[in-house]
N, C-alpha and C positions, 0 to 999 in steps of 0.2 A: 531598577529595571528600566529598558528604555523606552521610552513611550514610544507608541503605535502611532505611525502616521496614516492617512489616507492614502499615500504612494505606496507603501510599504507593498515589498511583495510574497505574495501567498503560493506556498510549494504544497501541492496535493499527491501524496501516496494512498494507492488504494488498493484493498486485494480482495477478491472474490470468496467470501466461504460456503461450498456448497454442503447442502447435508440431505441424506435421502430418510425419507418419511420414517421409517425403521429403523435408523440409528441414532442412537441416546447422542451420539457425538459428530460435529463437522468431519468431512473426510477431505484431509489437508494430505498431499505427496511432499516431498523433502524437496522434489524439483522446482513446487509453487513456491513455497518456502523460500529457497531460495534467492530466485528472482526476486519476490517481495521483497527481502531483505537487501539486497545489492539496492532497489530504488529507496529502500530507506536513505541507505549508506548514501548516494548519489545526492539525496534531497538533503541532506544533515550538512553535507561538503559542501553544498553548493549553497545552502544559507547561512552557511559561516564567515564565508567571502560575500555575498552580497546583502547580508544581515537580513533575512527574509526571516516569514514566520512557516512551521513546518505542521500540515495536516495530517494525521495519519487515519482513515476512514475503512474501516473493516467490515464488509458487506457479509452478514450472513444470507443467504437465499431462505433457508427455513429455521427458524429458532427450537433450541434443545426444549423438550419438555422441562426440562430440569438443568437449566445452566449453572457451571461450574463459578464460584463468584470472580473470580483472575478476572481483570482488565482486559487481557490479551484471551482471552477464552477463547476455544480452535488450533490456536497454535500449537502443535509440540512444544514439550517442556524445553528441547535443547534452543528452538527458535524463539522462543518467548523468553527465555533469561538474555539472551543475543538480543532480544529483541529491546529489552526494556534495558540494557547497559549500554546497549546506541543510545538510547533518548536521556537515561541518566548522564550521560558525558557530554549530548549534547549540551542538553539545559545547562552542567556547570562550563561551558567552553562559550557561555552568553546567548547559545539558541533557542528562541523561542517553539516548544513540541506541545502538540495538543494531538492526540488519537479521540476517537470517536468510533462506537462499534454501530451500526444501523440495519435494520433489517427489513428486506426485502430485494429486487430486482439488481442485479449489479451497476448494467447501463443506466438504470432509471437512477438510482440513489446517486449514483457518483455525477450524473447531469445534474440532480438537483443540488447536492454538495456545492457545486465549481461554484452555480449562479448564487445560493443563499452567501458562501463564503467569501468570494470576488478571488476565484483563485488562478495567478494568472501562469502558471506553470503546474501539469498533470504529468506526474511520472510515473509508469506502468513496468512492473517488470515482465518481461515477454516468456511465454510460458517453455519449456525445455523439456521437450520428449515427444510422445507421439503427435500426429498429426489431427487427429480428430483433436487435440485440444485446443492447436496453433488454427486449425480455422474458425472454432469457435471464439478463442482467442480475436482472430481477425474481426470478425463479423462485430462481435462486440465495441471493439475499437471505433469499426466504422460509423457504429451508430453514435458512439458518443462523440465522434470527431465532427459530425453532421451538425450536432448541437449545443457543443458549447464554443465558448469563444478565449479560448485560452492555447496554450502553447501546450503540444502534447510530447512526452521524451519519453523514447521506451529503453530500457537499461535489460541486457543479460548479463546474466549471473556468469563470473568470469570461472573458467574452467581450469584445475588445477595442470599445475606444465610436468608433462614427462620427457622425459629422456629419452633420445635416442641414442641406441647402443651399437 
């Protein structure tokens, strides 16, 4: 394995898990899904070519009474086998992947993340569908663009191509 330099660079993926007080389970859309997954995809590519190390940080906002024991716990089943056979290919293609699940504030955790980790590239994937989420979306961004000191890249999720007939 290759030893870790002080230079070396650190790629931060993060996704929001919100869950309301009455549900055993996170409530994840296929749209957030998504997204997340394309910045996976995005941060795996891009420390492959620049030999980086790859964070992946999973914010619940309120934790299950009773958590499911999976790693990837919140995810759908089809996003989390997706999700853990990116990080299985990465790791044998020489990338170094570390996820991490943490609980609390989205903004707050992923500001504390950047600064405990020295992470110097944040890639968000940008939420897809209504508008009430794309502001909250935004608002959040702002806050954490305010406070850390890293490079932020927002990735969508690329849209399948139809035909025109």
């Amino acid at each position: 394995m290759e030893r870790e330099n002080k230079w070396m660079e650190h790629i931060l993926v993060s996704m929001d898990i919100r869950q309301d007080a009455d549900s055993a389970f996170p409530l994840l859309n296929q749209d957030e899904t998504g997204g997340f997954l394309a910045a996976v995809y995005r941060a795996i590519h891009l420390a492959e070519r620049i030999k980086a190390n790859v964070h992946i940080l999973l914010v619940w906002y309120q934790e299950p009474a009773s958590s499911p024991a999976g790693a990837f716990t919140g995810l759908e089943d089809a996003a989390n086998k997706h999700l853990e056979l990116m990080i299985e290919k990465a790791r044998s293609n020489g990338v170094s992947v570390h996820y991490y699940i943490s609980k609390g504030n989205f903004e707050d955790e992923v500001i504390r993340f950047v600064a405990e980790k020295k992470i110097t590239l944040l890639i968000l994937g940008l939420p897809h569908g209504d508008s009430e989420s794309s502001v909250e979306f935004n608002k959040t961004l702002c806050g954490i663009r305010q406070n850390v000191r890293c490079a932020i890249e927002l990735v969508r999720r690329k849209e399948p191509l139809t035909r025109r007939k």
